[in-house]
N, C-alpha and C positions, 0 to 999 in steps of 0.2 A: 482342724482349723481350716477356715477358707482360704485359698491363696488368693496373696494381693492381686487384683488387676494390677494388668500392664499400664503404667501411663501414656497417653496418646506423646511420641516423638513431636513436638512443636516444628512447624514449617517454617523454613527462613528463606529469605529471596539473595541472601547472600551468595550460596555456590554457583544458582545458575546466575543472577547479573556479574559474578565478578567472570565467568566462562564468557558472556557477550562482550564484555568491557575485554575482555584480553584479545577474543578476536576482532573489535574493533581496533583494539590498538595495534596488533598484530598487522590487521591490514593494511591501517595507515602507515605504521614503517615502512611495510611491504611499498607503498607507492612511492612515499618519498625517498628508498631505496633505488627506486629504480629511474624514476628521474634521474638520478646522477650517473646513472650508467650511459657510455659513450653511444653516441651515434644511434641507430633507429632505437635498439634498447632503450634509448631513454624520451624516443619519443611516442612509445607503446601506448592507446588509449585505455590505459588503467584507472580505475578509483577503489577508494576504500570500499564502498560499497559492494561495489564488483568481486570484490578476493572478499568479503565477509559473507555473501552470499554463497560462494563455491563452500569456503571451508563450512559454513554452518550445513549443507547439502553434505559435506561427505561426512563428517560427525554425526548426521540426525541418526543413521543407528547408533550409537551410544547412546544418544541424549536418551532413546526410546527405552533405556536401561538404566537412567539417570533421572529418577521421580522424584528426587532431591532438587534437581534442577530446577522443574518445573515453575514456583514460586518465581524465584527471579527471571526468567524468560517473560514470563508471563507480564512483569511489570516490567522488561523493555519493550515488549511490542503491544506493551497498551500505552498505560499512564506516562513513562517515557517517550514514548514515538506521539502520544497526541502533544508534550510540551516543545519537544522539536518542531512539531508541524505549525503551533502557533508563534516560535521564534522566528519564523522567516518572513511571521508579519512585519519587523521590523526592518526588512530588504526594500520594504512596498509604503509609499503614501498612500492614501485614498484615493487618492485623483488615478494612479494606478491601478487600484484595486480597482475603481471603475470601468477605467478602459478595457482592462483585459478580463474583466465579469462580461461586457458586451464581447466581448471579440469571442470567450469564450460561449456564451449562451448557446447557440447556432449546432454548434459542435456537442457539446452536451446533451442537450436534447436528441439527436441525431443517434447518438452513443447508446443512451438508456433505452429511446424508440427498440433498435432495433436490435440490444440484447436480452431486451424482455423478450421479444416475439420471435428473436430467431432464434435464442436458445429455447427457448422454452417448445418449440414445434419440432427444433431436430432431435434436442432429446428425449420427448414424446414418439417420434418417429422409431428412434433407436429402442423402444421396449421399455424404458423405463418408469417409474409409477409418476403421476402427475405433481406426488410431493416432493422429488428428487427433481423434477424438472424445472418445478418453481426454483427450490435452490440452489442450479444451477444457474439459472437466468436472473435471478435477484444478486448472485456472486458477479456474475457479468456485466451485470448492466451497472450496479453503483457503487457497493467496494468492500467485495469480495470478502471473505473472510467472518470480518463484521458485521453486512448484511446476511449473511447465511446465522449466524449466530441469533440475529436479533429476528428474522423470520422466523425459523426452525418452533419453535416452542406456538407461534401463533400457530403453525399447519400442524402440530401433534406430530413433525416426522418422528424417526425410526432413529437411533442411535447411529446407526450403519448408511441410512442415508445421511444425515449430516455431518460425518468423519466423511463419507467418502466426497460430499460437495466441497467439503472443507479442502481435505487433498487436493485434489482436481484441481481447484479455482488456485489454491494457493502456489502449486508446479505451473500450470501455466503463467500465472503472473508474472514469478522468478524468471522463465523460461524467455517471455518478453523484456522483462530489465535486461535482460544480457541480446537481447536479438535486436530489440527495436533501435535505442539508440545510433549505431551504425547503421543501419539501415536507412534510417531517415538522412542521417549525415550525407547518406548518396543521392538522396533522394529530394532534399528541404537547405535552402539553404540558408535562411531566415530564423536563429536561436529563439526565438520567442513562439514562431510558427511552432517548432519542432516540440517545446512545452507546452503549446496547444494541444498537437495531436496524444502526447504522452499521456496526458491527464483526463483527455476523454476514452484512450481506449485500453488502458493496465486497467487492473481489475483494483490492488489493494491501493490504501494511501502509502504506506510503506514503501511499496514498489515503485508507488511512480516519481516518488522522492527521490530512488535509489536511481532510479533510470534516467531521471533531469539533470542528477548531478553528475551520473558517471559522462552524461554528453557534456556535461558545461569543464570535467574535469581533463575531459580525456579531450578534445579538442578543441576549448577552450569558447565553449557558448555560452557567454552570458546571457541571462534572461529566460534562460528553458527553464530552470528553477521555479523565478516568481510566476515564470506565464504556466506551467505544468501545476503547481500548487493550488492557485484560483481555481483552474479548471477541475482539478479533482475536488476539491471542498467545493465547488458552487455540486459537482456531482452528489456527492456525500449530504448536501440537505436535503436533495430528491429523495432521501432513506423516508426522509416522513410523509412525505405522499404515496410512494411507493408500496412502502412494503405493507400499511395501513392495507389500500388498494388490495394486495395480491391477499391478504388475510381474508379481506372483503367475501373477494371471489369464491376463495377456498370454504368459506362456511355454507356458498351455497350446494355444495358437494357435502361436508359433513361437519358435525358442529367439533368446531376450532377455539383457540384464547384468545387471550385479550391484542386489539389489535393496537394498542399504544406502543408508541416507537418513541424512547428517549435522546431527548434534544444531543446531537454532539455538541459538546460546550466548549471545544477546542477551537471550533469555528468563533466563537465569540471573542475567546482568547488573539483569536489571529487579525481580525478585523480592531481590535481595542490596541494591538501592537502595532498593526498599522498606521493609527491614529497617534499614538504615542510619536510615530517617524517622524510622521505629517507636522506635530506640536515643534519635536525636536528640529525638524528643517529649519521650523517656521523663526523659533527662540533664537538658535542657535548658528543658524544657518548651514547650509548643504554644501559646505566647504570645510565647515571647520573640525579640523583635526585630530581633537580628542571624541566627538561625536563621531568620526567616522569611523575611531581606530577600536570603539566600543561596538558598533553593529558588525564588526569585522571579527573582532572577540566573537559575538553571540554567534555568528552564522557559522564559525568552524567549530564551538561546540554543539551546533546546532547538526551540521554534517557527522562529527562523531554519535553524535546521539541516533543518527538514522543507522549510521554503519552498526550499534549494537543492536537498532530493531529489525535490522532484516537478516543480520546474524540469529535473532532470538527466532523469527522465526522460520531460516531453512530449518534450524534444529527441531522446531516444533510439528517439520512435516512429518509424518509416518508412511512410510510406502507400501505397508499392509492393506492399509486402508482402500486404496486404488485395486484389489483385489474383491474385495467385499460385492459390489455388484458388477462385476465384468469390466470389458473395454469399450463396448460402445457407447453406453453415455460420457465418457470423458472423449472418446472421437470426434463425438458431438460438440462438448464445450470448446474443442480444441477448433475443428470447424469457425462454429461462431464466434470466436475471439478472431479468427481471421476476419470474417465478414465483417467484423466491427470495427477492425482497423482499416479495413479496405473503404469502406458507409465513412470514416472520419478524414479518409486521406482525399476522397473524392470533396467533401464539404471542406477542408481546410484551404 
């Protein structure tokens, strides 16, 4: 007799979301534990983000042994992390949204200018093939992670090159949420300025979520939040000029896919919640009480919801992967992420 096939194990997103959701909430104790602690203790610039970032960095080798996981990480730092990122329309009227789309423009453009062209020449410089420099430079310039994913298939990379663009962009990012904040705090002293700069030059949206809040949390900058958000999503729609573009190029070197680039729809989400603010001001008015104590609701599930997607993904880095083609094209992206904060600190 034939022996039965094995039946395929069905995937569930329960182990890893409920592993993001504990170090979210993990971290969050962690903070509001340590406010009450006396004297500078308690006045540490800590956020959840910040402790959910570290822990998910020293777990990712488990997680790398943990293919169970995968599932649910994957739907916190996609489908959860874009309904987060459209909640914070509700922080913003139009009329906001406005103002800080102009404030922002300037800086944007400045951002993507010159992390297509400088990464893309030093990593070329450093020896590496011209389809690992594009996705470095497309991780760079508009957001990171996501754009490497949704290029990679139009240039036919290599397996190896896109884990290891992925790596790269996604360690430096992290490496920023935790660097930049402070830094700018010494440097900016204007919370809305310092959400400007965040949002033109962190690579993921994840990231530059985590980095606006851990400055709005940890010293108390309102407005780095709404003005860092606008600026990475007006970033994030350059994906479709962009990366179109970069396919363009590439099939005149060899023939390539298809260059259609799917609309982010989370962007539409954020601007229709925006508009929702604007209605609710308008109805309700911009004092009144149960409207205010409702977008105050959304916005701390809206922060917990970031703390499980930048948990979900330290975990989903691999540090293998940064071995696969050497050290100096991540020297390189590591290079041009500076040039690119330095190119946005000069225009802010």
């Amino acid at each position: 007799m034939m022996e039965a096939r094995e039946k395929p194990v069905p995937q569930t997103v329960l182990p890893g979301l409920v592993v993001a959701v504990l170090i979210a909430a993990g971290a969050t104790g962690a903070v509001i534990g340590a406010r009450s602690l006396p004297g500078w203790l308690g006045q540490l610039p800590l956020s959840a983000m910040l402790l959910a970032v570290l822990a998910g960095l020293a777990l990712a080798p488990i997680a790398s042994n943990r293919p169970q996981w995968t599932p649910g990480l994957d739907l916190a730092r996609g489908p959860i992390l874009k309904w987060a990122v459209a909640l914070i329309g509700l922080r913003l009227s139009l009329s906001d949204l406005a103002r800080l789309g102009l404030d922002a423009l300037p800086l944007v453009l400045a951002a993507v200018a010159c992390g297509l062209l400088v990464t893309g020449l030093l990593v070329r410089l450093s020896g590496a093939h011209w389809r690992l420099s594009a996705l470095l430079a497309v991780g760079t310039a508009i957001c990171g992670a996501s754009a490497i994913a949704a290029t990679a298939p139009g240039l036919k990379a290599r397996r190896e090159e896109t884990c290891y663009a992925v790596a790269c962009i996604a360690l430096i990012g992290l490496t920023a949420t935790i660097v930049y904040p402070p830094l700018l705090h010494a440097l900016i002293a204007d919370p809305e300025r310092i959400g400007l700069v965040l949002g033109a030059a962190i690579h993921d949206t994840a990231q530059v979520t985590a980095a606006a809040s851990l400055y709005e949390q940890g010293w108390a900058g309102v407005g780095a939040l709404d003005a860092a958000t606008v600026t990475k999503l007006l970033r994030n729609s350059l994906m479709l000029i962009v990366i179109p573009g970069l396919i363009w190029i590439a099939q005149r070197r060899t023939e390539t896919g298809d260059t259609r680039v799917p609309f982010p729809m989370f962007i539409v989400g954020f601007i229709a919640l925006c508009g929702l603010r604007s209605l609710g001001d308008l109805l309700l008015g911009v004092d009144n009480e149960a409207w205010n104590s409702l977008i105050g609701v959304i916005s701390r599930l809206s922060v917990f919801a970031f703390a499980m997607a930048m948990a979900a993904l330290a975990l989903t880095i691999r540090y293998g992967d940064l071995r696969l083609l050497g050290w100096r094209p991540a020297a390189a992206a590591v290079l041009s992420a500076i040039l690119v904060f330095a190119v946005v600190l000069l225009v802010v």
